[in-house]
C-alpha positions in Angstrom: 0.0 0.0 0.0 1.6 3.0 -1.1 1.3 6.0 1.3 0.4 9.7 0.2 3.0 12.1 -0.3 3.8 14.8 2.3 3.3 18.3 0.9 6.6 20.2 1.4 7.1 22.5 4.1 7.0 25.7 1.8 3.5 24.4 0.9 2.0 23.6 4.1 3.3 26.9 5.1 1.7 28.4 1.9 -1.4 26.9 3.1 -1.7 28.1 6.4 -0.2 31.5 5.7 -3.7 31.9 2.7 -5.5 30.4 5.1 -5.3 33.0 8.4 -5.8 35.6 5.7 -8.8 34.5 3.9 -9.9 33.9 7.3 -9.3 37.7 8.9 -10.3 39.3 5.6 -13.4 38.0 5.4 -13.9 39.0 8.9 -14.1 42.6 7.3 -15.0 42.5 4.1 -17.7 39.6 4.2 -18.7 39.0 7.7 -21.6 37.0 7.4 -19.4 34.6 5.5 -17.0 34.4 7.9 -17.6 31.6 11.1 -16.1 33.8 13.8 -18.2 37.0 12.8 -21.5 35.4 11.1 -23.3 35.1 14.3 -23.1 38.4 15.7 -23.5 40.5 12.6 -26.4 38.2 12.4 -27.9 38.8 15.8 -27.4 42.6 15.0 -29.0 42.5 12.2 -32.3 41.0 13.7 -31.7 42.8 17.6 -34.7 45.5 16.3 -37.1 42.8 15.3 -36.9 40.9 18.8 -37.1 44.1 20.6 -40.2 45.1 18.7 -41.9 42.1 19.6 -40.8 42.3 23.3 -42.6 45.7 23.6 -45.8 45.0 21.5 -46.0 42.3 24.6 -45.5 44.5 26.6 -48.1 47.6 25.5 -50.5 45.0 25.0 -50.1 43.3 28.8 -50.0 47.4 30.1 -53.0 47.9 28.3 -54.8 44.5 29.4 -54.1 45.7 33.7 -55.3 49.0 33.0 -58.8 47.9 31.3 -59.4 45.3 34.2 -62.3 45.9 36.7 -59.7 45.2 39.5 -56.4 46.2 37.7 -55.7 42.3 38.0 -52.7 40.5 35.8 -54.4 38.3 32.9 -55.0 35.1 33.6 -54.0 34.1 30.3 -51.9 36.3 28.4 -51.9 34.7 25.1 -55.7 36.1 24.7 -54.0 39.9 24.5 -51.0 38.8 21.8 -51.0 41.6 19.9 -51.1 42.3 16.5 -48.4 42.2 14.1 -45.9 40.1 16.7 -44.0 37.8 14.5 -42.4 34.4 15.2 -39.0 35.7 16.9 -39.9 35.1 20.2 -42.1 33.5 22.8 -43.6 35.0 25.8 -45.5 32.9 29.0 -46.1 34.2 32.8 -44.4 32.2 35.5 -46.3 34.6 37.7 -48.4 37.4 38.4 -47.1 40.7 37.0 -44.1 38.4 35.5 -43.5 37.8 31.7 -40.8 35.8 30.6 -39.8 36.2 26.8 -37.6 33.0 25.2 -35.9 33.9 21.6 -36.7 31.4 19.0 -33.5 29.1 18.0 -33.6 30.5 14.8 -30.0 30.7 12.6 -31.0 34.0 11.2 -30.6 35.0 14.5 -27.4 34.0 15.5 -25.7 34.4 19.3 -29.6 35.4 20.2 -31.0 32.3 19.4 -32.1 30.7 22.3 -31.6 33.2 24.7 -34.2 34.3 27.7 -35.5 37.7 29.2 -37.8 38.1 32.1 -39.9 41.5 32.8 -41.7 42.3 35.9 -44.5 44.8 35.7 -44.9 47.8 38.7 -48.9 48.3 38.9 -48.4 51.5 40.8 -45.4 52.9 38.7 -46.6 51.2 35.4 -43.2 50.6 34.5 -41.7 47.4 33.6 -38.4 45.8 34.8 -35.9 43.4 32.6 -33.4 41.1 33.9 -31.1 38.2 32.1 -32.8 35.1 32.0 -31.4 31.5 31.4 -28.9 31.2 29.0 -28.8 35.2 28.9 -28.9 37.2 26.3 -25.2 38.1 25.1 -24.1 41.7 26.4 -24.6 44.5 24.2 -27.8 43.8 22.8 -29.5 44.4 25.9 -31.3 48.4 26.9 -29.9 50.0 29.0 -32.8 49.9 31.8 -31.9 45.7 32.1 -29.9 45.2 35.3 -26.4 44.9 34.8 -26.6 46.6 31.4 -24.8 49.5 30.2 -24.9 49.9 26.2 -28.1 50.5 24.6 -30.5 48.3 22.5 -28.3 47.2 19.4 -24.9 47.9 20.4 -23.2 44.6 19.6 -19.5 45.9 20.2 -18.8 44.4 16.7 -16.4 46.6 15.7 -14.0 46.3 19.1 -14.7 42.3 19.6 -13.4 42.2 15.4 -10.5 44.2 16.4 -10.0 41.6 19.2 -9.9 38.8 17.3 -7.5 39.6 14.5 -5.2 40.8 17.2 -4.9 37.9 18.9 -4.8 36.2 15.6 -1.9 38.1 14.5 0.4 38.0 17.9 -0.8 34.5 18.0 0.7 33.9 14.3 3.8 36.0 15.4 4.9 34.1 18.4 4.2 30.5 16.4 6.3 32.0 13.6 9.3 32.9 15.6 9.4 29.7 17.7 8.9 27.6 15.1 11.1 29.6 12.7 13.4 26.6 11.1 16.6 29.0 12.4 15.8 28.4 15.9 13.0 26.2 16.0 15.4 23.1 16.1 17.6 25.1 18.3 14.9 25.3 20.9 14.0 22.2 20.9 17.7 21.1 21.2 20.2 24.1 22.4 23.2 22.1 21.3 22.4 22.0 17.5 23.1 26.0 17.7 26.5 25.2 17.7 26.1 24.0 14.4 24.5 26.5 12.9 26.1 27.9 9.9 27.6 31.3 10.8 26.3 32.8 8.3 23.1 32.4 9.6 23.9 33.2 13.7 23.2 37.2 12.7 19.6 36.2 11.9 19.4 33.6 14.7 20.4 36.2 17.0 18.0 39.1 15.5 14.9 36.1 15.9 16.0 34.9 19.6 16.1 38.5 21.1 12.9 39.1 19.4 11.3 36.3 21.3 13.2 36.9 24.5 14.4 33.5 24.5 18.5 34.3 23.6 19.8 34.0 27.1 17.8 31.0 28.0 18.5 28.8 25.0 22.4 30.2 25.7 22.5 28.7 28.8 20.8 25.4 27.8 23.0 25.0 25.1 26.2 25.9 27.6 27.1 28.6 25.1 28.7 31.9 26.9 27.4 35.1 26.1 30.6 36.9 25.0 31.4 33.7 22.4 28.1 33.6 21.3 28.6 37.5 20.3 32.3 36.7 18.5 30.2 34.5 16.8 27.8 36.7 15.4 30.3 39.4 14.9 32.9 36.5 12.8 29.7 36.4 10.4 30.0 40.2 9.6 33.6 40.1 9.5 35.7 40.0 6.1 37.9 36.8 4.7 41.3 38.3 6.4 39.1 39.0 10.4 37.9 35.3 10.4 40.7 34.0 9.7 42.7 36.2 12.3 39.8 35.0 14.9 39.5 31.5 14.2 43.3 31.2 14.5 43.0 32.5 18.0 40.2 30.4 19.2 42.6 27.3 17.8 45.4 28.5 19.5 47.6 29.0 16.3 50.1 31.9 15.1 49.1 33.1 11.9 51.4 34.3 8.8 50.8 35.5 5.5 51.9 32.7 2.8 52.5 34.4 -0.6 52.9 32.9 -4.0 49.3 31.0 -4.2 47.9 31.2 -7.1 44.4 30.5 -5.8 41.0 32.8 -5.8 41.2 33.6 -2.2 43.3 34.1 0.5 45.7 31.8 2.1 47.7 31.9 5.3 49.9 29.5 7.6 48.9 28.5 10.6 51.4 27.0 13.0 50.0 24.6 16.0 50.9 24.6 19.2 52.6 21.9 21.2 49.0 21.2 22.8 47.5 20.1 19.7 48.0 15.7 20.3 48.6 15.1 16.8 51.6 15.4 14.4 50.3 18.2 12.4 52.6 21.3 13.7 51.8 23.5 10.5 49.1 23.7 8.1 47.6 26.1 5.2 44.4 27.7 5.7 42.7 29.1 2.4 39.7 31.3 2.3 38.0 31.5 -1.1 36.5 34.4 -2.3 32.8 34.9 -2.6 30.9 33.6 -5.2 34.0 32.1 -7.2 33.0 28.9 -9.3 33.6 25.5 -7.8 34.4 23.8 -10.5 37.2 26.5 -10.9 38.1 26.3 -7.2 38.4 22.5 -7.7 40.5 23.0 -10.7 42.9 25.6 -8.9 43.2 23.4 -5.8 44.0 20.1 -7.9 46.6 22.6 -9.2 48.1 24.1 -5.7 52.0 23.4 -5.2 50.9 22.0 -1.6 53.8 19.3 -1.1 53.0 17.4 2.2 50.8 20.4 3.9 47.6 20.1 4.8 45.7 22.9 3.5 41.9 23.5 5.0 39.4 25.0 3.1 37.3 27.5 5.2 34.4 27.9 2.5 30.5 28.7 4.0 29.3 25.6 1.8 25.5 26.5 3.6 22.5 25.9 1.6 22.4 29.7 0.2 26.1 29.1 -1.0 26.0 24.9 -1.6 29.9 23.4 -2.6 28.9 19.7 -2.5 31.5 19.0 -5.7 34.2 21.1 -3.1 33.0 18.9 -0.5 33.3 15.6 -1.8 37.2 16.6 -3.0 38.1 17.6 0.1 36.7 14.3 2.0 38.8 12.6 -0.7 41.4 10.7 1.8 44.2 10.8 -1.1 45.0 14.4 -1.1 45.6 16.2 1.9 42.7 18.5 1.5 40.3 19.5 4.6 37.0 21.5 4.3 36.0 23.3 7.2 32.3 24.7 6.6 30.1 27.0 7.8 29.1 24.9 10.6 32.3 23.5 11.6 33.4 27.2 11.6 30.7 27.9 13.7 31.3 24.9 16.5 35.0 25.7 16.5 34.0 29.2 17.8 31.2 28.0 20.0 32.8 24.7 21.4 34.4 24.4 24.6 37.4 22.7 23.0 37.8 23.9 19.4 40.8 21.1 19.4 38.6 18.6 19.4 36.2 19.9 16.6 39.5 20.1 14.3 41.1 17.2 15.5 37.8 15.5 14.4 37.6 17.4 10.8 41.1 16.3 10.5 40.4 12.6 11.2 37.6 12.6 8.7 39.0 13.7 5.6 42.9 12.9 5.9 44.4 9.6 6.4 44.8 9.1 9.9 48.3 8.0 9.9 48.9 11.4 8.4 48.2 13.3 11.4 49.2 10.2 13.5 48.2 10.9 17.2 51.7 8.6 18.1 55.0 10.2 18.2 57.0 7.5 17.4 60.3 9.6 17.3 62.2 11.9 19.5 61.1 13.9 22.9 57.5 14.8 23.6 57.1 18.2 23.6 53.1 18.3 23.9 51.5 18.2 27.0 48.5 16.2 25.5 50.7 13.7 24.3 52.2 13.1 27.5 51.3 10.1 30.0 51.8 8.9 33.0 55.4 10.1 35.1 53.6 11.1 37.8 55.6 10.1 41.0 58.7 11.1 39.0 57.5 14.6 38.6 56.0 14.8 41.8 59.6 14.0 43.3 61.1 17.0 40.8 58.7 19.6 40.9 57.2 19.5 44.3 60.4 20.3 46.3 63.2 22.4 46.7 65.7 22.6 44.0 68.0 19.7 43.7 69.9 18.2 41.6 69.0 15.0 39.6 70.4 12.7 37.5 68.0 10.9 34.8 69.6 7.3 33.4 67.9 4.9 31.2 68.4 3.1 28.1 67.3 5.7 25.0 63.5 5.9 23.8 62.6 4.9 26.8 61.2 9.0 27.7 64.2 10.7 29.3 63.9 13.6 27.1 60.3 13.6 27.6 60.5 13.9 31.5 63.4 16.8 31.0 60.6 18.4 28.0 58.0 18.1 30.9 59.5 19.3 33.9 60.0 22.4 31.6 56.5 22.9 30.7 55.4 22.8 34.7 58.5 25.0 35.8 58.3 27.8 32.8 55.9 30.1 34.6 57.0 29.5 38.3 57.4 32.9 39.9 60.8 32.1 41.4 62.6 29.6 39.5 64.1 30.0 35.6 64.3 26.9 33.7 67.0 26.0 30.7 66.9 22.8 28.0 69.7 22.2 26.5 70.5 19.3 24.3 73.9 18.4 24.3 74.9 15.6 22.1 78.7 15.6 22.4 81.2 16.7 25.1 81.4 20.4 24.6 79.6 21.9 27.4 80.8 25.2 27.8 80.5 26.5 24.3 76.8 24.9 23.3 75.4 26.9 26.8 77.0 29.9 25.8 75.6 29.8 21.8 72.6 29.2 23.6 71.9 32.2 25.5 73.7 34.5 23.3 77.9 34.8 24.4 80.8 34.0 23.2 81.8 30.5 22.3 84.7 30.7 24.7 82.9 31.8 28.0 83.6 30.0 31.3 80.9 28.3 33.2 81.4 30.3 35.9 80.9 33.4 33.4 77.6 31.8 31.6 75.8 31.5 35.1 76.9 35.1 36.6 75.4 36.5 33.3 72.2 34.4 34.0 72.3 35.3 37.1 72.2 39.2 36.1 69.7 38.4 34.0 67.1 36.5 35.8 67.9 38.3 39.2 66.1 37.3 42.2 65.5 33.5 40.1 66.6 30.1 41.1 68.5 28.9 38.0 67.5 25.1 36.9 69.4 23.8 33.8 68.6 20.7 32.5 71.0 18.9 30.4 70.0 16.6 27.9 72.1 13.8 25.8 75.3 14.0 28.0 76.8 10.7 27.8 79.9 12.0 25.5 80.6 14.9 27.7 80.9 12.6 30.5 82.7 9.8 28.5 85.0 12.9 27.9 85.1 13.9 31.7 86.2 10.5 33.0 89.4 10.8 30.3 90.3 14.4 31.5 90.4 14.6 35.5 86.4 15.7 35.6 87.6 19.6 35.4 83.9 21.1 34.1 82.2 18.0 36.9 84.1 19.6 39.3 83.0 23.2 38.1 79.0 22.1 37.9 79.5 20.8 41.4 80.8 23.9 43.1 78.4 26.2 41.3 75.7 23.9 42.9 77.3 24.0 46.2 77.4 28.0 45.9 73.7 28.0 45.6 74.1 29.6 42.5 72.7 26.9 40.3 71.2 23.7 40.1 71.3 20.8 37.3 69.1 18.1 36.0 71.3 15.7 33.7 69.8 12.9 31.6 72.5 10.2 29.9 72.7 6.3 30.1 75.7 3.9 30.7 78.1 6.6 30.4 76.4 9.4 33.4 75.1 6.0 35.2 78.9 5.0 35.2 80.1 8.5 36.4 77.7 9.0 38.9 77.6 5.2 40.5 80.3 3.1 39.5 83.0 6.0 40.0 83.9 6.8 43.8 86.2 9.6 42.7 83.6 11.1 40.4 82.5 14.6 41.5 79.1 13.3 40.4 78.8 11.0 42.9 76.4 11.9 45.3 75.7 15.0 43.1 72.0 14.5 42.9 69.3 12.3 43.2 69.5 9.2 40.5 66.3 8.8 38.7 65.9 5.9 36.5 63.3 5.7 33.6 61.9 2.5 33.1 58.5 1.5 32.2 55.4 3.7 32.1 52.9 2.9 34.6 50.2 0.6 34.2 47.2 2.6 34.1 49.2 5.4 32.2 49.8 2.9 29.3 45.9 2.4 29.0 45.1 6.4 28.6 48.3 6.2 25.8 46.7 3.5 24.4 43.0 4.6 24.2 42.9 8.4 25.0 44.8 9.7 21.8 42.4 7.2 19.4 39.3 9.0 21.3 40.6 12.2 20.6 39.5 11.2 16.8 36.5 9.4 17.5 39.1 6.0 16.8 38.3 3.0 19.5 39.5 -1.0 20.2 37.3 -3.3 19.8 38.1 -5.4 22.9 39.3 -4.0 26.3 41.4 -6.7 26.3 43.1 -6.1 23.4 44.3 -2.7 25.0 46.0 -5.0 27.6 47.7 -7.1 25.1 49.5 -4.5 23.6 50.6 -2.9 26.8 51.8 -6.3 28.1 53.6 -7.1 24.8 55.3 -3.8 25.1 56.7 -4.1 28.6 54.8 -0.7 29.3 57.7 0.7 27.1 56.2 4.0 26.4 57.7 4.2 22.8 57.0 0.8 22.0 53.2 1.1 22.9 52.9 4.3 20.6 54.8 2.5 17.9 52.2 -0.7 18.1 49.2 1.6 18.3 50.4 3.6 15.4 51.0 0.7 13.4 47.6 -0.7 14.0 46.5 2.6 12.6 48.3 2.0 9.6 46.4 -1.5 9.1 43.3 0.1 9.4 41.0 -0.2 5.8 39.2 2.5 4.6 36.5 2.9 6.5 37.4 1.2 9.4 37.7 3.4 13.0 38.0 0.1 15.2 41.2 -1.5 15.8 40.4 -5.5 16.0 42.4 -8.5 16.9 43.8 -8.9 13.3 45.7 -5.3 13.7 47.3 -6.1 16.7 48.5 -9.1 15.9 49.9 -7.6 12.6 51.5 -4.9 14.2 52.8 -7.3 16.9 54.9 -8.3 13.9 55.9 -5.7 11.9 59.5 -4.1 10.8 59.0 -1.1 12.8 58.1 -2.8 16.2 61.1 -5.0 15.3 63.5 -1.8 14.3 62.7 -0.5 17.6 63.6 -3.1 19.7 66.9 -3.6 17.9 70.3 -2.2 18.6 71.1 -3.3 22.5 73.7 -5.2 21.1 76.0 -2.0 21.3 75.3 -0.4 24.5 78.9 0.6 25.3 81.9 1.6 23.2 83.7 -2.0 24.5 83.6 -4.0 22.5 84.1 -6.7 25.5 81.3 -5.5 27.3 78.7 -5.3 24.0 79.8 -9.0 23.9 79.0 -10.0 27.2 75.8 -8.0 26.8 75.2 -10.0 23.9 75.7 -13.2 25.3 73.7 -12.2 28.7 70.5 -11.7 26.0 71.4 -14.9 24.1 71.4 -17.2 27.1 68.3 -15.3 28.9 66.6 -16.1 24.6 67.2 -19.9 25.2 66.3 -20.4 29.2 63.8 -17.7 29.2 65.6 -16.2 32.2 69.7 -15.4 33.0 71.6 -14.7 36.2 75.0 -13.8 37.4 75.7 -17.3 38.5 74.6 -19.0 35.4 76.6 -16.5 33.1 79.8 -17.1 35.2 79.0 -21.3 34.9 78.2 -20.8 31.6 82.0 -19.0 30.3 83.4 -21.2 33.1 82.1 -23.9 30.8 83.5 -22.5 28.0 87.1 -21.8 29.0 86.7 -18.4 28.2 87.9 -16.0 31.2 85.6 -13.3 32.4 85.2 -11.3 35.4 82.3 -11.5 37.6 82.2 -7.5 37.6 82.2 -7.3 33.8 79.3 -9.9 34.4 77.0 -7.5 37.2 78.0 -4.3 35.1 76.2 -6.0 31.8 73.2 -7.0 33.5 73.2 -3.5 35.1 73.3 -2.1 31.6 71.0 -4.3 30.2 68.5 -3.6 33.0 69.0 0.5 32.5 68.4 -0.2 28.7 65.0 -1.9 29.6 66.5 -5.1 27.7 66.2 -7.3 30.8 64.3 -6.7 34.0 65.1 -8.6 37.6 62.6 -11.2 38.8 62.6 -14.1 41.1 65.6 -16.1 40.7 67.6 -13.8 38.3 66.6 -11.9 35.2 64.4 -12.3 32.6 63.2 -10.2 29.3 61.7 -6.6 30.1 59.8 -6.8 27.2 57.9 -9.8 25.9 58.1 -9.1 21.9 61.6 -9.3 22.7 61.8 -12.9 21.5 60.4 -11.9 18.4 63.6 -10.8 17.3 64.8 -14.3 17.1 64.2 -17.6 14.9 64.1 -21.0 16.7 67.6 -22.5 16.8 68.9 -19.3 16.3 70.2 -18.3 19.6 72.1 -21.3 20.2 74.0 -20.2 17.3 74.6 -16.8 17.6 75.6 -18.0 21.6 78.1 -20.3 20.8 79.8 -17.5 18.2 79.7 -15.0 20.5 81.8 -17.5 23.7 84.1 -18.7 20.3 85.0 -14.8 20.2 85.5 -14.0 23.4 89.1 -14.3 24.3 90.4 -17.5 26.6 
């Protein structure tokens, strides 16, 4: 059974719009045709005829006392009816000296029909009295002698009751049409779709919600401030070069000019900051001009020397202004295009986190592993991708300033702790914070470059000029990367050690220093190191267990990604060893298995990314954690042996070149398991040590480490 077509809205509202008007000018210019004003225009038409026939009644019944031998009230009153009475009412007496007069329910009437009046008649006065009856007759067409009357026979207030009616008609059509105006209808109904209104049209939604009164109260129900919801407005009466400037502020981005585009519009760069949990750090933003042809626009975009930026479109695209062809090319995944339309526009300036709205715009139309929400390489420097650290940081930043010494193996988040402690210390009122990176042993000269002096500065000079400059500041340096300036240290009498330490002792400055086997060596394994005892050791390891879960979920949230199993999330941080690096690198590779289309990361990725080169690439090169070549080979052979037993000790490694013949120290032996345990290769457990890291055995084939263990003892001298 088919069912009947819905007329359109513009129709219906067509309809009702011919409809009220027929309906009020009728009302004046045909008002017996019209159903609200037939009936009294009817009734005043006819008022004279009833009224005649009430006081022919009346005469007659006056006449009828006064002819009476005794003045008595007629027995029966129908024997006086008077001539010429007509049909439009009838009279009886309840009573002596009483006449009650019922209208006949006659249409040509109208409100009169049925209506009653009762007369008593004063013998001594010879005047007669009215009153309403039951139903009564309406007011207005009453004299003014009737109790409780004050118009005069035939005043039927027609004129005033009209007026009446068509206002109410009118304020009644007003009020309907503004609340249910489609611009804020729906917004009524459910504040948070005025977020996504098209800006465009917020000017109008504003004029049409003050006009009601409603503005402040479907503000606060949608959570919208008033101040943002005026930007808002305003960003719709702004020009191309404003929006742009504003929208870059409610992102959080710096904004430049980009010249050279030979598009119809206007284009600038945006640069992100750290905050933003994605690797996106720059993009293009392009603002077409008004009224240019898609088709064109397409053409010139398809065109654009973009390279690998990501270039959004801010275009209205409303349905004044429609771009569905611009659309569709920008929601193509295989350019690097990103529309951004009038709605989006408008939810980035009215959301409470506009990072989100991009981040999701951004996961929609790019290839996720484009703006990849894993940094797989090098420090993290955004607060939003940072997890977990907490009792680390809590030991740093919630005291006194000390010194510290961060060791661990490398990508295991040294850099990321020094890059954090920055962020929390860089507006503290009383302490200054430095970062340097050091990356080979020249100390002196990289921290003068750095802050602006002459290669050849002392230490001593570099901190009294920092001291001058920051006066009244504690001075906190963090030094990052300084295994080769220790390596260097421990070959030449630890002069600059020995200078660090004194300037700490002074009070005049105090050092965080991050390095592995080399500052771990220094600081531990050295008595006559001025490090020792310098500071408090620190030692990255894994991240912490419910940390791993938030890297593992939170950053796939962020852009409306998910897993499809909870305990899938807990495979992949057990298979990583709660290696920070190596969770972001599986979850980033799962990303990368993902099919178009796909936003849920299922058994089959994990497993795949379990495997792949890059989880592999990352857990390789602990077979040259020192520059002996002794020790990388007793390393080597400390992972082989702990590959074949599934676990290693001192005791076992010393039976086990015992065995072979080959001569080795039992402290060569505890220093390589101290390394491997710094580098997160092995970790200590019941009994002796086992892997840190479960994909570890990954690396090898079966047989294999039998083989590589027996070359490695064959090598090592007897």
């Amino acid at each position: 059974m088919t069912t009947p077509a819905t007329p359109p809205r513009t129709l219906r509202r067509a309809l009702i719009i011919g409809g009220l008007t027929l309906l009020v000018a009728s009302a004046v210019l045909t008002p017996k045709l019209n159903p609200l004003t037939r009936s009294r225009v009817m009734a005043a038409e006819n008022i004279g005829l009833v009224w005649n026939d009430i006081n022919l009644w009346r005469i007659a019944l006056s006449q009828a006392v006064r002819e009476s031998d005794d003045g008595a009230w007629p027995a029966d009153i129908q024997q006086h009816r008077p001539q010429g009475v007509g049909p439009h009412i009838g009279v009886r007496s309840p009573g002596p000296w009483q006449l009650e007069a019922t209208i006949s329910r006659d249409a040509e009437l109208g409100i009169l029909a049925g209506t009653q009046l009762l007369f008593t008649y004063d013998p001594a006065s010879m005047h007669w009295r009215c009153r309403n009856g039951a139903p009564p007759m309406p007011a207005g067409y009453m004299p003014i002698s009737c109790e409780g009357m004050d118009a005069s026979p035939g005043e039927t207030g027609m004129p005033g009751t009209l007026l009446l009616w068509c206002a109410l008609l009118f304020i009644g059509a007003a009020i309907f049409w503004v609340l249910r105006h489609p611009l804020i209808g729906p917004g009524q109904l459910r504040p948070g779709r005025l977020r996504r209104t098209p800006y465009p049209q917020l000017p109008q939604v504003d004029r049409l919600l003050r006009l009601s009164g409603r503005l402040r109260a479907v503000l606060q129900a949608a959570q919208i401030a008033l101040p943002e919801w005026q930007r808002a407005v305003a960003y719709a009466r702004h020009g191309a070069d404003r929006r742009l400037a504003t929208l870059a502020e409610r992102l959080g981005t710096r904004a430049r000019p980009a010249d050279g585009w030979d598009l119809p519009g206007i284009v600038v760069e945006w640069q992100f900051a750290n905050a933003l949990p994605v690797s996106l750090d720059r993009c293009l933003a392009f603002v077409p001009e008004t009224g240019c042809d898609e088709d064109e626009l397409i053409r010139r975009l398809m065109a654009a020397p973009t390279g690998s930026d990501v270039m959004l479109v801010l275009a209205p695209n409303t349905a004044q202004a429609p771009m569905p062809r611009l659309q569709g090319y920008c929601e193509d995944r295989t350019n690097l295009f990103v529309m951004i339309d009038g709605a989006a526009q408008s939810e980035c300036l009215l959301s409470r986190n506009p990072a989100d709205v991009l981040l999701r715009l951004l996961a929609a139309q790019l290839r996720v592993t484009r703006i990849s929400p894993y940094q797989t390489r090098g420090a993290i420097t955004s607060a939003g991708a940072f997890f977990g650290r907490e009792q680390l940081l809590a030991r740093v930043i919630g005291r006194e300033p000390a010194n510290y010494l961060v060791v661990g193996g490398r990508q295991l988040g040294k850099s990321s702790l020094l890059k954090a402690v920055q962020r929390r210390l860089q507006d503290h009122p009383h302490i200054v914070c430095h970062y340097l990176s050091l990356r080979d042993h020249r100390l002196a000269p990289r921290m003068a470059l750095q802050f602006g002096l002459p290669a050849a500065t002392t230490l001593d000079d570099i901190i009294a000029h920092l001291e001058s400059t920051y006066a009244g500041k504690r001075l906190f340096l963090m030094i990052d990367e300084a295994d080769l300036f220790f390596r260097d240290e421990s070959g030449n009498g630890y002069r600059q050690l020995a200078a660090l330490r004194a300037l700490s002792d002074e009070g005049r400055c105090w050092f965080m220093l991050a390095g592995f086997w080399d500052l771990y060596a220094t600081a531990v394994l050295d008595y006559q190191s001025p490090l020792r005892n310098f500071g408090e050791v620190l030692t990255i390891g894994g991240l912490e267990t419910e940390a791993c879960r938030e890297l593992a979920t939170k950053p796939l949230a962020r852009l409306r990604y998910g897993v499809d199993n909870p305990r899938l999330v807990e495979q992949l941080v057990e298979a990583s060893g709660q290696r920070a690096n190596l969770l972001a690198i599986l979850c980033h590779e799962c990303l990368e298995l993902l099919g178009s289309g796909e936003r849920v990361i299922e058994a089959r990725h994990t497993a795949q990314a379990m495997a792949s080169t890059a989880v592999q690439d990352a857990l390789a090169g602990w077979g040259r954690l020192s520059n002996d070549e002794t020790a990388c080979r007793i390393d080597r052979i400390a992972v082989y042996h702990t590959a074949l037993h599934g676990k290693t000790s001192l005791a076992a490694l010393a039976d086990l070149f015992a065995g072979s013949g080959r001569a080795t120290e039992p402290e060569a032996l505890r220093q390589a398991l101290a390394r491997l345990q710094l580098a997160y290769v092995l970790r200590r457990c019941e009994g002796g040590f086992m892997f840190a890291i479960p994909l570890f055995l990954k690396q090898f084939e079966a047989g294999e480490t039998a083989v590589l263990l027996r070359q490695e003892l064959a090598a090592t001298p007897h």
